[in-house]
BAPATOR-218918 format. One line per 8 residues: for each residue z, x, y negated of N, C-alpha, C, O. Coordinates in steps of 0.001 Angstrom, whole numbers, plus 500000, padded with zeros to 6 digits. Example, Ala and Ser with C-alpha at 12.3 -4.5 7.8 and 13.67 -1.06 7.14 Angstrom:
507800 513190 505690 507800 512300 504500 507800 513200 503300 508465 514236 503319 | 507080 512850 502250 507140 513670 501060 507870 512900 499970 508039 513409 498862
This chain:
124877 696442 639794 124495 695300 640555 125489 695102 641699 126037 695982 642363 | 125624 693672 641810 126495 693516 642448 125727 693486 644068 124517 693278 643983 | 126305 693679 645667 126187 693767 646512 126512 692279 646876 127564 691917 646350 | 125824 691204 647724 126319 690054 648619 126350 690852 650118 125518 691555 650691 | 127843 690358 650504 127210 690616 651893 127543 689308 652926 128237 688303 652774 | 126965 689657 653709 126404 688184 654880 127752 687935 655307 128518 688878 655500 | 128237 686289 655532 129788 686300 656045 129433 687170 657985 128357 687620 658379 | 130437 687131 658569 130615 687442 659604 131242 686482 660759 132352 686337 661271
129896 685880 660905 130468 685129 661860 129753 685309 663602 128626 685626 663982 | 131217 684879 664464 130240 685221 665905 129042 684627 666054 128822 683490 665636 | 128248 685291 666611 127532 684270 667362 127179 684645 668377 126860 685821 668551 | 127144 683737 669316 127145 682842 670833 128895 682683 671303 129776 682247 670562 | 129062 683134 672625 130186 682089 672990 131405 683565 673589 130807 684393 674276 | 132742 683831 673392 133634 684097 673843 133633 683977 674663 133097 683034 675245 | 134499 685265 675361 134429 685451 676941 134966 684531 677307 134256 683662 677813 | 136097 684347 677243 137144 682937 677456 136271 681443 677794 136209 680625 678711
135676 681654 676484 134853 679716 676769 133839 679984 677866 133458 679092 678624 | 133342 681445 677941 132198 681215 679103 132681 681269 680823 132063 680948 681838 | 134113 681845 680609 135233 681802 681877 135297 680182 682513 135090 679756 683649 | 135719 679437 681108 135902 678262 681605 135070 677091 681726 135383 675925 681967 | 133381 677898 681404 132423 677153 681709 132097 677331 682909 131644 676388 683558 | 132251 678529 683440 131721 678903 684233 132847 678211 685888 132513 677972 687049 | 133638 678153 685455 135212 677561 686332 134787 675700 686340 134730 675069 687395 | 134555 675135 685113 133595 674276 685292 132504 673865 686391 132607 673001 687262
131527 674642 686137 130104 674379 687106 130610 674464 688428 130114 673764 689310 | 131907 675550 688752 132424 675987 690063 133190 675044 690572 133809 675385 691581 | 133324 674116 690249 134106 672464 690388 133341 671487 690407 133473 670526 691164 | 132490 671624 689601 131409 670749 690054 130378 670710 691070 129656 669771 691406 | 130448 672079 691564 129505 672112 693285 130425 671919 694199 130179 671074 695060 | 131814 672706 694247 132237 672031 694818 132681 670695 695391 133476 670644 696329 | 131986 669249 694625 132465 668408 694649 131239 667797 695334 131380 667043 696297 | 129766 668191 694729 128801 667789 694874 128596 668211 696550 127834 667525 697231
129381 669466 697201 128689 669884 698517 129807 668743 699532 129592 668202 700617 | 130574 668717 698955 131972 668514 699586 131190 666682 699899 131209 666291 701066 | 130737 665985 699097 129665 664555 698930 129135 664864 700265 129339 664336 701358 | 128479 665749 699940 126629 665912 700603 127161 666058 702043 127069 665138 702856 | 127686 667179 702309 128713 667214 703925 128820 665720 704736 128198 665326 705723 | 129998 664967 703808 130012 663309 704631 128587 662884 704399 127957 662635 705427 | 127944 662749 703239 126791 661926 703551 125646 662006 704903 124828 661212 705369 | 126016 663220 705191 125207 663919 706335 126232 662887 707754 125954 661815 708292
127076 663552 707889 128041 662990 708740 127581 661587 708590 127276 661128 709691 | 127425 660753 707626 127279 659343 707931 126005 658748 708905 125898 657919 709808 | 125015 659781 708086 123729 659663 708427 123634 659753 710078 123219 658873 710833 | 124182 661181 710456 123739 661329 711957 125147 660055 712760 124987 659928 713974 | 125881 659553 712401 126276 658613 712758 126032 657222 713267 126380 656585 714261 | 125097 656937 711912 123668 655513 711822 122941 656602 712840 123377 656163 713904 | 122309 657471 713123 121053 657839 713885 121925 657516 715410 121162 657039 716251 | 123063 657654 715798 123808 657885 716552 123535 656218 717131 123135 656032 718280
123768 655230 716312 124573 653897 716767 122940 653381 716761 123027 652169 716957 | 121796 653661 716655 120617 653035 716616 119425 653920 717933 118356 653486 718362 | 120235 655435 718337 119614 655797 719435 119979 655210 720517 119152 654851 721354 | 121552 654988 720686 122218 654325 721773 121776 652520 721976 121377 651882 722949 | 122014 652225 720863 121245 650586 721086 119592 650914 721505 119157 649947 722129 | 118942 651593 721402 117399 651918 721778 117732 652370 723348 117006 651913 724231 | 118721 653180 723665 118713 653690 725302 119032 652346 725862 118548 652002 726940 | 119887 651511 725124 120960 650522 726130 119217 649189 725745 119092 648284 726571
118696 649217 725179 117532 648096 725316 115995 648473 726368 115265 647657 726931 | 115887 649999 726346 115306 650778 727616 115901 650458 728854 115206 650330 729862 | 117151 650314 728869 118119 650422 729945 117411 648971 730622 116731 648912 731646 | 117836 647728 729621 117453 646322 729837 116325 646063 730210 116136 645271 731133 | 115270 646716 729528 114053 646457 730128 113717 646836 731389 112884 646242 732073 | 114573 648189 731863 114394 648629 733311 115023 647481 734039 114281 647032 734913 | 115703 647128 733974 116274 646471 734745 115903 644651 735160 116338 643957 736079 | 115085 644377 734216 114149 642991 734013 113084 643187 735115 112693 642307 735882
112659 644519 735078 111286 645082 735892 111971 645313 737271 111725 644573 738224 | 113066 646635 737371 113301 646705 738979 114513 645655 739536 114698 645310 740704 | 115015 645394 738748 116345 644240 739309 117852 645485 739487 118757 645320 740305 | 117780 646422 738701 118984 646998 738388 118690 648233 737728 117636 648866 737678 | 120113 648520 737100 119700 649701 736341 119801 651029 737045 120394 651192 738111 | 119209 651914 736400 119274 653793 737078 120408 654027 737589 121409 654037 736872 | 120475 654257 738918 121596 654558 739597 122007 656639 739135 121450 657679 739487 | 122495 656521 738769 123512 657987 738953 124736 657728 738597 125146 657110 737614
125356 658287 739537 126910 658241 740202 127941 659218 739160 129010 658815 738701 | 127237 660830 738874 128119 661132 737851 127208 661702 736312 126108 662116 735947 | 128521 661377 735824 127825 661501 734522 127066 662583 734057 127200 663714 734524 | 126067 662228 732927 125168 663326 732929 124375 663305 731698 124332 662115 731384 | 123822 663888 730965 123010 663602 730105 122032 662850 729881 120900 663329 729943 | 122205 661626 729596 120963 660812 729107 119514 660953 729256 118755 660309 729980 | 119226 662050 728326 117700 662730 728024 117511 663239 729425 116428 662844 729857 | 118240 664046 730379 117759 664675 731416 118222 663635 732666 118078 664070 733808
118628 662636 732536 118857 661733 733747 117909 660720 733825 117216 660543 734827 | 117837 659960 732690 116671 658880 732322 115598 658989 731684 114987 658070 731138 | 115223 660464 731728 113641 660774 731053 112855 660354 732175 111877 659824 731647 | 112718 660283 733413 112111 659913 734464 111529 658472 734912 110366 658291 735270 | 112854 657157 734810 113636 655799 735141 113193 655618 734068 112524 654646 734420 | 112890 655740 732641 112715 655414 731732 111230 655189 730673 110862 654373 729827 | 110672 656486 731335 109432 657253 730506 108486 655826 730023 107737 655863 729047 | 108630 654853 730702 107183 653633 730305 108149 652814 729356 107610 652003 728603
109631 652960 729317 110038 652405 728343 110172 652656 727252 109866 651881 726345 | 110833 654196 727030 111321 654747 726302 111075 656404 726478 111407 657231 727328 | 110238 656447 725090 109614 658108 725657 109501 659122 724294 108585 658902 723502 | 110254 660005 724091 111684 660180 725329 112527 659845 725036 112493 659084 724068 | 113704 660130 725580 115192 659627 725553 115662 660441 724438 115971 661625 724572 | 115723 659715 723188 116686 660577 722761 117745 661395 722793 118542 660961 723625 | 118142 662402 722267 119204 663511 722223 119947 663157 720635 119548 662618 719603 | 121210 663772 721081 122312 663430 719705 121581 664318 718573 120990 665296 719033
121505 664123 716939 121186 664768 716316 122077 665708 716074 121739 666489 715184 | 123254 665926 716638 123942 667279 716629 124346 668005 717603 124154 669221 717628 | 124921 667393 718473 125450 667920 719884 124514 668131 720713 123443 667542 720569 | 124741 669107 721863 124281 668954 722781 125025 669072 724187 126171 668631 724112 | 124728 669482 725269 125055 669785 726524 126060 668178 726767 125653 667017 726756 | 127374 668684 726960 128381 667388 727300 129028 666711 726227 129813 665776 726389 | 128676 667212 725085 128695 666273 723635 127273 665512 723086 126885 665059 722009 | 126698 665646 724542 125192 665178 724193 125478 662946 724466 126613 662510 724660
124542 662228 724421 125067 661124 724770 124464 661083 726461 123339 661203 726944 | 125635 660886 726959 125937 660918 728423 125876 659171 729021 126392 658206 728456 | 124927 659162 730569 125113 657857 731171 125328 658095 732239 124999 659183 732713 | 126011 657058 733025 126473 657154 734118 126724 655403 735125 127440 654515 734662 | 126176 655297 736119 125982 653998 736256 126701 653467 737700 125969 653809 738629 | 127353 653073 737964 127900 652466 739116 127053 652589 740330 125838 652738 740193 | 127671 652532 741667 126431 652665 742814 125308 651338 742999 124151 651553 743361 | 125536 650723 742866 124871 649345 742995 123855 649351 742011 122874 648644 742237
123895 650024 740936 123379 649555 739744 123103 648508 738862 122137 648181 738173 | 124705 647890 739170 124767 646722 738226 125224 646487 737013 125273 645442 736364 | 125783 648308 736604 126665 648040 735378 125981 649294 735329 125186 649758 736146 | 126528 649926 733929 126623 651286 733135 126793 651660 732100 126398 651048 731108 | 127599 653063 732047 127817 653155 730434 127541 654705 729696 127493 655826 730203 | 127373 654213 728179 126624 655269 727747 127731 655800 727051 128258 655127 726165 | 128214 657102 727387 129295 657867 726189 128435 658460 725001 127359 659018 725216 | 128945 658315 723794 128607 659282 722724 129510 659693 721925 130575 659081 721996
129406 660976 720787 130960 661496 720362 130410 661278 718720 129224 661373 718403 | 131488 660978 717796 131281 660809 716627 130990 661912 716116 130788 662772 716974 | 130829 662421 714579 130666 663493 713765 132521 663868 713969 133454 663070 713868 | 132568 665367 714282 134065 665303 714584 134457 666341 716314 135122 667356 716522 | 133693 665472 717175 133619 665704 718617 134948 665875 719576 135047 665948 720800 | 135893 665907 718560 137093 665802 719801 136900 664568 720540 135978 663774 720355 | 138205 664421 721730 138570 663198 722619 138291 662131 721959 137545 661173 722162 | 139142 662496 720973 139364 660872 720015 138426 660328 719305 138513 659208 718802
136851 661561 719155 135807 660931 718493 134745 660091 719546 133649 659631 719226 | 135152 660051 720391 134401 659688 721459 134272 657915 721843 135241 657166 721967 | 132721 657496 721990 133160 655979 722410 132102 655641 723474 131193 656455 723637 | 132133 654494 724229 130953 654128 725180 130682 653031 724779 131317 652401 723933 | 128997 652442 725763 129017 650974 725078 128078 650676 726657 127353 651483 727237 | 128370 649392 727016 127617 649378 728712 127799 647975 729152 128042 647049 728379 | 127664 647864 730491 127289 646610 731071 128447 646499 731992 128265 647601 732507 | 129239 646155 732458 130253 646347 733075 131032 647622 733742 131170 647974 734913
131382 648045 732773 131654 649721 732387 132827 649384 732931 132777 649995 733998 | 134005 648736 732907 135358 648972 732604 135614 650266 733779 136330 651185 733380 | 135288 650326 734616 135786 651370 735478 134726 652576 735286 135463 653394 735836 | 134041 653038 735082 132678 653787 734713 133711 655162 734417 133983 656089 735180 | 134159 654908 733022 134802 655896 732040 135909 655300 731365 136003 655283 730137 | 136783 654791 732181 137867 654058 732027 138882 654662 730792 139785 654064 730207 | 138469 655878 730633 139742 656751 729722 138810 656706 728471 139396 657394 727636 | 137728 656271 727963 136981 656214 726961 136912 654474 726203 136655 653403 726754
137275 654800 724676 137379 653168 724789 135672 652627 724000 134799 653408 723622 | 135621 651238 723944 134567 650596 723878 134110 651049 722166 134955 650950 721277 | 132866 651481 721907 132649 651857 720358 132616 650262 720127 132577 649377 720981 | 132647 650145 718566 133051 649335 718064 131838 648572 716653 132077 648096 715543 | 130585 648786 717415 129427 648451 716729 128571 647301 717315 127532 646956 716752
C-alpha cells in the first residue's frame, strides 16, 4: 500500500511579512498622534480667541456701568486682577487652557481707564506667539502686535 503524504505547506505568516506589518501599524500611529497633537493645538486656540472676546465684552459691560474700565497700571493676570471688577459680569475670569503664570492671558489698563489691553500667547509660547487685542492699547504693550481675529 501505497503511503499519501500531506503537501507541506506554511501556515500563518513569515517573520519578514510580520516585520513589515508590524513597521506598518508603526507608521500609522505615528501619523495618527502626530494629527491629534495639532488638532489639540487648534482647539485650545478657538478656546483661546472666544475666552478673550468674553473678557474684552465683561470688560465693556464694566465700563457701560462705572464709566471706565479696571484701572491696573502693570500688567498682570487677568483671572487674579479682574476676578474682583468683574465677578457680576463675568464669573470667573477665565484662565488659558494651557499656560499659566505670565503665559497666562494678561491685562493691563492705562491710568485713566480709558483704554486696555489683553495679551495672550498662541499654542507655541515664544515672543513671536504672542498677541493683544484692546481699546486704545497702542502704548499699553507697544512691543506686542494686534492679534488678528
Amino acid at each position: 500500500m501505497i503511503k499519501k503524504f500531506k503537501s507541506l505547506k506554511p501556515k500563518g505568516f513569515t517573520l519578514v511579512e510580520l516585520l513589515i506589518i508590524i513597521a506598518i501599524i508603526g507608521i500609522l500611529a505615528t501619523v495618527i498622534l502626530v494629527s491629534l497633537a495639532s488638532a489639540r493645538a487648534r482647539a485650545r486656540d478657538a478656546r483661546r480667541k472666544a475666552d478673550v472676546t468674553e473678557i474684552r465684552a465683561g470688560l465693556e459691560l464694566y465700563k457701560d456701568m462705572v464709566g471706565k474700565y479696571p484701572i491696573v497700571t502693570s500688567l498682570g493676570v487677568a483671572s487674579s486682577v479682574l476676578g474682583g471688577p468683574l465677578q457680576q459680569f463675568l464669573n470667573p475670569v477665565p484662565d488659558d487652557p494651557r499656560y499659566t503664570g505670565t503665559k497666562n492671558y494678561n491685562y493691563i489698563s492705562n491710568s485713566a481707564g480709558s483704554g486696555f489691553a489683553i495679551q495672550m500667547y498662541w499654542d507655541g509660547g515664544t515672543t513671536g506667539d504672542r498677541c493683544k487685542v484692546g481699546v486704545n492699547d497702542d502704548t499699553l504693550i507697544a512691543t506686542v502686535p494686534d492679534c488678528k481675529f
